[in-house]
Each structure stands twice: as structure tokens, then as C-alpha cells.
FISELO-579660 format. One record per atom (N, C-alpha, C): x, y, z; residue number from 0; chain. Coordinates in nm, 4 decimals. Example, Ala and Ser with C-alpha at 12.3 -4.5 7.8 and 13.67 -1.06 7.14 Angstrom:
! residues 2
{{1.3190, -0.5690, 0.7800}, 0, 'A'}
{{1.2300, -0.4500, 0.7800}, 0, 'A'}
{{1.3200, -0.3300, 0.7800}, 0, 'A'}
{{1.2850, -0.2250, 0.7080}, 1, 'A'}
{{1.3670, -0.1060, 0.7140}, 1, 'A'}
{{1.2900, 0.0030, 0.7870}, 1, 'A'}
***
This chain:
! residues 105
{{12.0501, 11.2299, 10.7599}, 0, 'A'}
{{11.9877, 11.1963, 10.6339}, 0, 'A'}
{{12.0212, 11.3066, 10.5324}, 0, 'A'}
{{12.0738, 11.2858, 10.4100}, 1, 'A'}
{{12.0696, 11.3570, 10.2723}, 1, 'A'}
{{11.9538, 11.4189, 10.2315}, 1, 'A'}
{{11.9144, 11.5363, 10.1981}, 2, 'A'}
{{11.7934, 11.5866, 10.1626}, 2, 'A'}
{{11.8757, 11.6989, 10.0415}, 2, 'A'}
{{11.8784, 11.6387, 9.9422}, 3, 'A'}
{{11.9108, 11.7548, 9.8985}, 3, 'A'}
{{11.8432, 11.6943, 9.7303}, 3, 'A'}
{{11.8173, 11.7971, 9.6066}, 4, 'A'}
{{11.7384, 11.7923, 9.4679}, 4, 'A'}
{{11.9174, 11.8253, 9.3734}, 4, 'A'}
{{11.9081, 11.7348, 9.2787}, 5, 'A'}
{{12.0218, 11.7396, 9.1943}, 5, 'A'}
{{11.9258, 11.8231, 9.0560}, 5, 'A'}
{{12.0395, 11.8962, 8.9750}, 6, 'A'}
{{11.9850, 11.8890, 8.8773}, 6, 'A'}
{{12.0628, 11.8144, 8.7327}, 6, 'A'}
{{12.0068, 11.8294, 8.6245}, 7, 'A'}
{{12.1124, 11.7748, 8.5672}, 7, 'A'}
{{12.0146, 11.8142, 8.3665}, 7, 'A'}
{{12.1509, 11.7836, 8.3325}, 8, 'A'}
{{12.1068, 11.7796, 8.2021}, 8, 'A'}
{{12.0294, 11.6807, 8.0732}, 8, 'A'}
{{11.8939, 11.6674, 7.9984}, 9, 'A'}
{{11.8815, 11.5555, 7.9506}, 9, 'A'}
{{11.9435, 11.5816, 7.8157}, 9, 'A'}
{{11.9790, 11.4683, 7.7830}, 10, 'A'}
{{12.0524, 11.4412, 7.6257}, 10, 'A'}
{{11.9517, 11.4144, 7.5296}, 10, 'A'}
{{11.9889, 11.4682, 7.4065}, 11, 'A'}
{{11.9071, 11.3927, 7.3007}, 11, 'A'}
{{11.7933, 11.2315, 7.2791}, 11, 'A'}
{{11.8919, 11.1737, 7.3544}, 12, 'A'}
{{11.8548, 11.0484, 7.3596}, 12, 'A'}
{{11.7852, 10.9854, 7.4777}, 12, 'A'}
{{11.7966, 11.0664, 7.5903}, 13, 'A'}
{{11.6781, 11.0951, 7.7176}, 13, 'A'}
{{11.7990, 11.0623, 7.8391}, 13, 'A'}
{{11.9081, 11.0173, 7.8053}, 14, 'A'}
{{12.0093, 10.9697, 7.9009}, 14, 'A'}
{{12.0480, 11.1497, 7.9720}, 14, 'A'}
{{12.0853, 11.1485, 8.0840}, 15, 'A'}
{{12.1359, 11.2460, 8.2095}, 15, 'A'}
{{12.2694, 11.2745, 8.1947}, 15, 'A'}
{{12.3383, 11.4019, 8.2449}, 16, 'A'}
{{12.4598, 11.3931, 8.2198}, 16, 'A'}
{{12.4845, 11.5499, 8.3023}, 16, 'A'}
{{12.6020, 11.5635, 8.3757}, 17, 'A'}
{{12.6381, 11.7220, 8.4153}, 17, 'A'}
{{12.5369, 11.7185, 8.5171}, 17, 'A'}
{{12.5368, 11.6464, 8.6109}, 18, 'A'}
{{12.4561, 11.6432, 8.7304}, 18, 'A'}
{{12.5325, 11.7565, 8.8448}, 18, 'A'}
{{12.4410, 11.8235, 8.9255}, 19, 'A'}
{{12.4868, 11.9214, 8.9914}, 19, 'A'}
{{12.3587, 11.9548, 9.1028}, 19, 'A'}
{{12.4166, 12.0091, 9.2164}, 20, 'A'}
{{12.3512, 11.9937, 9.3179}, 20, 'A'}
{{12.2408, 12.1679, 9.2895}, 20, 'A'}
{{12.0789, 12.1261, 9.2810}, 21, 'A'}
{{12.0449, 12.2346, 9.2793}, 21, 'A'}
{{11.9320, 12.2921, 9.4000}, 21, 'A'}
{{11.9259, 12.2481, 9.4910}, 22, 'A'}
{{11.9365, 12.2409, 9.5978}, 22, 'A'}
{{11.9460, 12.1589, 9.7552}, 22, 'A'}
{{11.9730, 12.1838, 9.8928}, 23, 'A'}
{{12.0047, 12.1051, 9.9917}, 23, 'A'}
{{11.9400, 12.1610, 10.1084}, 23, 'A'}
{{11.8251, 12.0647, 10.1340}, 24, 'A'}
{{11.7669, 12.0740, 10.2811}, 24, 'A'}
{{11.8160, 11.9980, 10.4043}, 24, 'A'}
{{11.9284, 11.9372, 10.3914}, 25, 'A'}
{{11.9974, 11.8819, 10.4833}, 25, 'A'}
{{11.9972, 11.9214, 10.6213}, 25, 'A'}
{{11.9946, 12.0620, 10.6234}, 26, 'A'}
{{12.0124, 12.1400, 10.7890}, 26, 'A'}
{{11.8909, 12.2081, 10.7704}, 26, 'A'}
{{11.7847, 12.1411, 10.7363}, 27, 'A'}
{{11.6688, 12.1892, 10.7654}, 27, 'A'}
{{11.5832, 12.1248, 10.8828}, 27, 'A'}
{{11.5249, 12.2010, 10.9732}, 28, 'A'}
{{11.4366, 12.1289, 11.1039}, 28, 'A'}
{{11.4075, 12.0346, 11.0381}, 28, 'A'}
{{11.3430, 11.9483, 11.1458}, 29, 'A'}
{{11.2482, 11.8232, 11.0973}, 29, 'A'}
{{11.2540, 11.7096, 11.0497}, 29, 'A'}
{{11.1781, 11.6196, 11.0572}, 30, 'A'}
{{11.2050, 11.4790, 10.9810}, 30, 'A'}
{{11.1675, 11.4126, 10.8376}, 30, 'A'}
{{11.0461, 11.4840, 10.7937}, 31, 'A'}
{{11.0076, 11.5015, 10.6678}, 31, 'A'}
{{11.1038, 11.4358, 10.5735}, 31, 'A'}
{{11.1424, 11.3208, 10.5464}, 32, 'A'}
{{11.2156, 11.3291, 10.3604}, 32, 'A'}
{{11.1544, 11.3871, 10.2625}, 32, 'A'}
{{11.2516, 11.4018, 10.1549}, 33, 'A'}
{{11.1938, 11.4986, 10.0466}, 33, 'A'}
{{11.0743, 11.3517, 9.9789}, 33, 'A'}
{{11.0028, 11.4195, 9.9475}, 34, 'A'}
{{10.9144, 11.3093, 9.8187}, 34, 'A'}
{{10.8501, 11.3716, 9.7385}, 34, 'A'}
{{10.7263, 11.4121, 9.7008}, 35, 'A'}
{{10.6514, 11.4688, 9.5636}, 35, 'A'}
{{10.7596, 11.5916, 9.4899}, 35, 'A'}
{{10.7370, 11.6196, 9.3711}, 36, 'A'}
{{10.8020, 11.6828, 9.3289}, 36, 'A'}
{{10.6856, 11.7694, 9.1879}, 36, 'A'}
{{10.7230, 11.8531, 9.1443}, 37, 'A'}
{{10.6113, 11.9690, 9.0876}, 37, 'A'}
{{10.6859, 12.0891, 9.0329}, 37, 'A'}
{{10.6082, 12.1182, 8.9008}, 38, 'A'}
{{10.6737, 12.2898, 8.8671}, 38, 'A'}
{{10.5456, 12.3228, 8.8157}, 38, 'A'}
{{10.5479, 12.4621, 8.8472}, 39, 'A'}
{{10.4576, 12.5316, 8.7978}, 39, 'A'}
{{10.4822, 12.6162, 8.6331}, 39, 'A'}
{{10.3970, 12.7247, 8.5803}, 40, 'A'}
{{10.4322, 12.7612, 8.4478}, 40, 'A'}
{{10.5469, 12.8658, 8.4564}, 40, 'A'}
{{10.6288, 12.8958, 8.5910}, 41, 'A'}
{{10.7152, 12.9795, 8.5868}, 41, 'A'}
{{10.8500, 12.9459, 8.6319}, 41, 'A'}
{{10.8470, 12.8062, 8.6278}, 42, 'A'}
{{10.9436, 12.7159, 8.6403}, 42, 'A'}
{{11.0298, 12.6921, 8.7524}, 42, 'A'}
{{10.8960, 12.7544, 8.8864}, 43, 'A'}
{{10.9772, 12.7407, 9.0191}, 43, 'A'}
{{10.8736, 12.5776, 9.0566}, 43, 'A'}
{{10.9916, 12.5250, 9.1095}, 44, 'A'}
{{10.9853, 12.3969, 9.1684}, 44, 'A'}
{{10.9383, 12.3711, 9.3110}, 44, 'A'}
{{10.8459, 12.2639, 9.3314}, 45, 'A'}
{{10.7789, 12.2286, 9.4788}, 45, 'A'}
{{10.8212, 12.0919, 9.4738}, 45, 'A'}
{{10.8350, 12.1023, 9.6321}, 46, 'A'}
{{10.9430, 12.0096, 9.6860}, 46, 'A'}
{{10.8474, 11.9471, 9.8468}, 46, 'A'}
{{10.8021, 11.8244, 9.8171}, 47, 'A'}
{{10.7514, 11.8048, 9.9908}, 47, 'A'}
{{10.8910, 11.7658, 10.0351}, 47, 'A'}
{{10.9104, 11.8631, 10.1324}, 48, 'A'}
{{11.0105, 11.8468, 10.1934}, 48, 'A'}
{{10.9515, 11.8811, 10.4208}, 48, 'A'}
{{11.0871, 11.8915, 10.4433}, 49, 'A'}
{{11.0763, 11.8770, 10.6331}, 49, 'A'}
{{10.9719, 12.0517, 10.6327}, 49, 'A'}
{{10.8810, 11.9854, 10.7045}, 50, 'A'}
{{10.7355, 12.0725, 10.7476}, 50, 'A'}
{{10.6672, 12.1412, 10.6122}, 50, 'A'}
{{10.6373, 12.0958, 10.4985}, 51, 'A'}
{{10.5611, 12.1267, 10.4112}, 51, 'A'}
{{10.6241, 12.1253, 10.3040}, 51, 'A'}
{{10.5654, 12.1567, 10.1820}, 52, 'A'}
{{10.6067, 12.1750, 10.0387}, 52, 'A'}
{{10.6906, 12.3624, 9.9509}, 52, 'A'}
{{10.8348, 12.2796, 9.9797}, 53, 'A'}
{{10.9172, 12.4353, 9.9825}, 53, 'A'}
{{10.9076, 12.4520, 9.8258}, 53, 'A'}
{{10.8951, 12.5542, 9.7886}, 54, 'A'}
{{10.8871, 12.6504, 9.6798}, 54, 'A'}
{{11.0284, 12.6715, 9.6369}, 54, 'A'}
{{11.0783, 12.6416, 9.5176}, 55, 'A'}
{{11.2188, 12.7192, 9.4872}, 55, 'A'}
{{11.1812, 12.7891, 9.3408}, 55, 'A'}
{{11.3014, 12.8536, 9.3322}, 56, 'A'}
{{11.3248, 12.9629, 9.2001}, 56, 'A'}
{{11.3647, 12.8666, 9.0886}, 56, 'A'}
{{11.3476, 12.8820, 8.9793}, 57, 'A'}
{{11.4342, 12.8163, 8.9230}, 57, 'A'}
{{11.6144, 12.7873, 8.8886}, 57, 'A'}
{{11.6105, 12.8987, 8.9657}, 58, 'A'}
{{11.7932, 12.9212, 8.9881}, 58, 'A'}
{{11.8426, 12.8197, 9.1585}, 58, 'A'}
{{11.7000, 12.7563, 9.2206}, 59, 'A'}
{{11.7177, 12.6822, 9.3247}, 59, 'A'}
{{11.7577, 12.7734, 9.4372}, 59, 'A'}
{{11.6461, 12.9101, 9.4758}, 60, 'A'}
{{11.6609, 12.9846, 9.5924}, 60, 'A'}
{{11.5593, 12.9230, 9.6194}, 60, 'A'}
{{11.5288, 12.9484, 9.7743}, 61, 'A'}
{{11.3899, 12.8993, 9.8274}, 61, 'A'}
{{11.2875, 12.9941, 9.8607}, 61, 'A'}
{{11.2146, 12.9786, 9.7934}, 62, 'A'}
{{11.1227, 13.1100, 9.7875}, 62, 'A'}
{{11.0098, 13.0938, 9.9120}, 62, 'A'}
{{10.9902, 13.0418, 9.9757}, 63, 'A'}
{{10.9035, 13.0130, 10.0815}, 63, 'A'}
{{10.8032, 12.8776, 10.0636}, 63, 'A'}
{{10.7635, 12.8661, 10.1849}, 64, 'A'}
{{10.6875, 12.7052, 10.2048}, 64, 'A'}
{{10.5650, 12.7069, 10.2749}, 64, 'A'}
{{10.4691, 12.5995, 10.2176}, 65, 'A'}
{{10.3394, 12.5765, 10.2147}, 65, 'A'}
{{10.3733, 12.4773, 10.2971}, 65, 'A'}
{{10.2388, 12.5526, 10.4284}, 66, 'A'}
{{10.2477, 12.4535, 10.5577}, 66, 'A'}
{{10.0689, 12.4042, 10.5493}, 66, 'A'}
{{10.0527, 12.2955, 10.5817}, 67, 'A'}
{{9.9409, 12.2676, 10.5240}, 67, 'A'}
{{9.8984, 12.1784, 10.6824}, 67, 'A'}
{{9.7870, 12.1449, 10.7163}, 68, 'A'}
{{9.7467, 12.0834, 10.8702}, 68, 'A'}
{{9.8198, 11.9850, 10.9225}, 68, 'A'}
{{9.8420, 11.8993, 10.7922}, 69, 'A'}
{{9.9760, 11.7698, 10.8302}, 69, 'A'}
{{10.0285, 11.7926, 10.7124}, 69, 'A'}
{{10.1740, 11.6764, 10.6956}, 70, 'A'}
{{10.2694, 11.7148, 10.6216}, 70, 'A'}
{{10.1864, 11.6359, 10.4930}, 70, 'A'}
{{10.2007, 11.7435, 10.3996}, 71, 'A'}
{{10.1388, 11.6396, 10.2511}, 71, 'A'}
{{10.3092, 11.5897, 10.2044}, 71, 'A'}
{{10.3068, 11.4690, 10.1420}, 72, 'A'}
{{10.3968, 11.4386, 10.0732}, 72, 'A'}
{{10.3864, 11.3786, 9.9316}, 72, 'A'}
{{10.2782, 11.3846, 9.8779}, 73, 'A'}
{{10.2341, 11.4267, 9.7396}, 73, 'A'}
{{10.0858, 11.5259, 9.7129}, 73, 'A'}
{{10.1645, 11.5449, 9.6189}, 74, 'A'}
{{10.0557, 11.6633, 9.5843}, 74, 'A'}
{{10.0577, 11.6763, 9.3964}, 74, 'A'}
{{9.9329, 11.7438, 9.3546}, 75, 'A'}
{{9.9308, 11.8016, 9.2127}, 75, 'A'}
{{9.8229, 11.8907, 9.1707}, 75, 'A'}
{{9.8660, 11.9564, 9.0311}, 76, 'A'}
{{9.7677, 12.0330, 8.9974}, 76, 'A'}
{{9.6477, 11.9858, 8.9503}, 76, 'A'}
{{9.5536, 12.0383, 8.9961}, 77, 'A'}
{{9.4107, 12.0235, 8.9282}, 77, 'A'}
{{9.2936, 12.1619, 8.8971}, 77, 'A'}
{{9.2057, 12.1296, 8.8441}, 78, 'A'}
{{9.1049, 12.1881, 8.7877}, 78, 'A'}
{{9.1555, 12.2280, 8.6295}, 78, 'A'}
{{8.9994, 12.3028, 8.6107}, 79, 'A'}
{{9.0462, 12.3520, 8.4538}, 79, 'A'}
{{9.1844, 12.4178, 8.4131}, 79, 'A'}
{{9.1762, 12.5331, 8.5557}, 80, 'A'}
{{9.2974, 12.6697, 8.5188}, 80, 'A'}
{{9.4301, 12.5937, 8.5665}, 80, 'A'}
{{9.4665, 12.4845, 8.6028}, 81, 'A'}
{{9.5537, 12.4186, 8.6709}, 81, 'A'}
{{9.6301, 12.5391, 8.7765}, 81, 'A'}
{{9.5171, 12.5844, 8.8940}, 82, 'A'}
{{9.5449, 12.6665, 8.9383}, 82, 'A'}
{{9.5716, 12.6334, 9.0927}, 82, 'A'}
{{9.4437, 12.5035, 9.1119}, 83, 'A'}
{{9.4754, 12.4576, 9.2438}, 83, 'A'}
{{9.5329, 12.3517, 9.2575}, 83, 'A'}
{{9.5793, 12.3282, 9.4022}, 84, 'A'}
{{9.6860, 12.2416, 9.4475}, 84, 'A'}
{{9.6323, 12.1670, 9.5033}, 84, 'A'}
{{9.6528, 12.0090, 9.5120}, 85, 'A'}
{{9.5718, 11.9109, 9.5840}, 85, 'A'}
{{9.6949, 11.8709, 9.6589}, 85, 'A'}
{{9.6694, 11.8644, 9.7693}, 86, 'A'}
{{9.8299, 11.7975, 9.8606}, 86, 'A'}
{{9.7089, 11.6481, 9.9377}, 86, 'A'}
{{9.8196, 11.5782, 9.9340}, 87, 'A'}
{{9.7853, 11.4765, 10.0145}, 87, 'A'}
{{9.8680, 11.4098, 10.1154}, 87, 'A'}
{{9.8027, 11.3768, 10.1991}, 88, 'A'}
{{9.8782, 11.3881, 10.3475}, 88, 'A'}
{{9.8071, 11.2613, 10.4875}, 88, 'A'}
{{9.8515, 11.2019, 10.5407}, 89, 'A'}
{{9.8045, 11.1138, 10.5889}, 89, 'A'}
{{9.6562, 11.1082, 10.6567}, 89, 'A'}
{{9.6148, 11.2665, 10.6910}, 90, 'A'}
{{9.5139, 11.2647, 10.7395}, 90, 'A'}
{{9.4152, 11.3255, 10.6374}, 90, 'A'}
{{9.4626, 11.3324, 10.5329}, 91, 'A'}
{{9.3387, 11.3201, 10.4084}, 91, 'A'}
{{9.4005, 11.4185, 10.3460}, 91, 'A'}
{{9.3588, 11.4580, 10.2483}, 92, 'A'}
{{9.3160, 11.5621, 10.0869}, 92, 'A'}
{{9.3008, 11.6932, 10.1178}, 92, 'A'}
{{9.3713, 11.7624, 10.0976}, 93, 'A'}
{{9.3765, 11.9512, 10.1417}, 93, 'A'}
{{9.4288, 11.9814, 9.9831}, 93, 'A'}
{{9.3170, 12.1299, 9.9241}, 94, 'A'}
{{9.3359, 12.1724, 9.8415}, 94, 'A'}
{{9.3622, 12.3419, 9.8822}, 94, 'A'}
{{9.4412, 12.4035, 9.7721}, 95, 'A'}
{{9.4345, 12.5773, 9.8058}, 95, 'A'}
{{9.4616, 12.6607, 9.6522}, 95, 'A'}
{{9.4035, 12.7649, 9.6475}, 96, 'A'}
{{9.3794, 12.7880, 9.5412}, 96, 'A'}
{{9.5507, 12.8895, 9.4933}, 96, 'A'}
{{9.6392, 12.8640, 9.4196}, 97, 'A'}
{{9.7530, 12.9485, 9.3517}, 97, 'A'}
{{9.7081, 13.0241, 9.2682}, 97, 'A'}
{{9.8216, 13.1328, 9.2859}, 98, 'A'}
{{9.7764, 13.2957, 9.1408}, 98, 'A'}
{{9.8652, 13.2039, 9.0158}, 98, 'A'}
{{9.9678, 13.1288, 9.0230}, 99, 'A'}
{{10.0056, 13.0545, 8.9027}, 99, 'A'}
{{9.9225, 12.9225, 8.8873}, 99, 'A'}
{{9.9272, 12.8928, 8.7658}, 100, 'A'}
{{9.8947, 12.7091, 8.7362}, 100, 'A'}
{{10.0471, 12.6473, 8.7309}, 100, 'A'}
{{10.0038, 12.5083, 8.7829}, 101, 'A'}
{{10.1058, 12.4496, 8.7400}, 101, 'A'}
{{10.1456, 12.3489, 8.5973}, 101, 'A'}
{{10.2267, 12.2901, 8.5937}, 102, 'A'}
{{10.2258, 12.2228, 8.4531}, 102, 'A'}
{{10.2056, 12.1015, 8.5064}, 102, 'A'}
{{10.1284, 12.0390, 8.3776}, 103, 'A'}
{{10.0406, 11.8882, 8.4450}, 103, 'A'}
{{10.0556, 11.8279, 8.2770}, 103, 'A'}
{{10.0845, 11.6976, 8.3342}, 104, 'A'}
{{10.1369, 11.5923, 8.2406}, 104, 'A'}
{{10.0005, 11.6123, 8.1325}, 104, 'A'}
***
């Protein structure tokens, strides 16, 4: 299976263009597909990916991963400070509190 996050450029007009691979979990353990997706205010990216939600840089290093009781495969920010993380995961709703907020629609 393909596991990997493209990035790419938006145009004026909202159309994509200069697509480029910005990162690949392909040879990563596990069975997990990638699904939820998230940035916080420092523009590193969360990724549910194989055994939890991996953290990248914005340059697409992997900065380490949130292992949570089961695998969440969506998740988002909540509260006032958009500080905590709500993951959701088949066996219910797990929250944890981050030193960043994230950005929320």
C-alpha cells in the first residue's frame, strides 16, 4: 500500500499545481492507512498514520508520534486555547493537552 502526503502549490484561482512528494510512510510498520490530517500554529503537520498520529516539520521531517490506546484516525483541535487534541478512535474519544494550539477552521 502507498502511504505517502504530497504537497503542492494553490493558484490564485484555488486550482493545484507543482505537486511534490512531502512525505512517505510506505516502509513504515503496520497497517494503519493515512486518514485525518491537521496543522498546528507552527505549521508542523499531523498525520493519522500506521500506529498513531505522526507529527512532521514543515519541511516534512518527522518529528515524532502520538500513540494513543487505539489507533485514532481522526482527530481535532478543541477548547478555548485550541490547545487540546481530541483523537477519535474506534474504541471511543481520547483527549491530551499540547504546549501549541492548533489552527481550526
Amino acid at each position: 500500500m502507498k502511504m505517502n502526503r504530497m504537497r503542492y502549490e494553490v493558484q490564485a484561482d484555488g486550482s493545484l499545481q507543482n505537486g511534490r512528494l512531502f512525505f512517505d510512510m510506505t516502509s513504515a510498520p503496520g497497517e494503519d492507512a493515512i486518514d485525518g490530517l491537521k496543522e498546528d500554529r507552527t505549521g508542523s503537520v499531523y498525520v493519522s498514520g500506521p500506529r498513531g498520529i505522526w507529527i512532521l516539520s514543515p519541511a516534512g521531517r518527522h518529528l515524532g508520534t502520538i500513540i494513543a490506546p487505539m489507533h485514532p484516525h481522526n482527530f481535532t483541535w478543541g477548547d478555548e486555547d485550541g490547545k487540546t487534541l481530541y483523537l477519535c478512535a474506534r474504541s471511543g474519544l481520547y483527549r491530551m493537552r499540547l504546549n501549541i494550539p492548533g489552527i481550526r477552521p
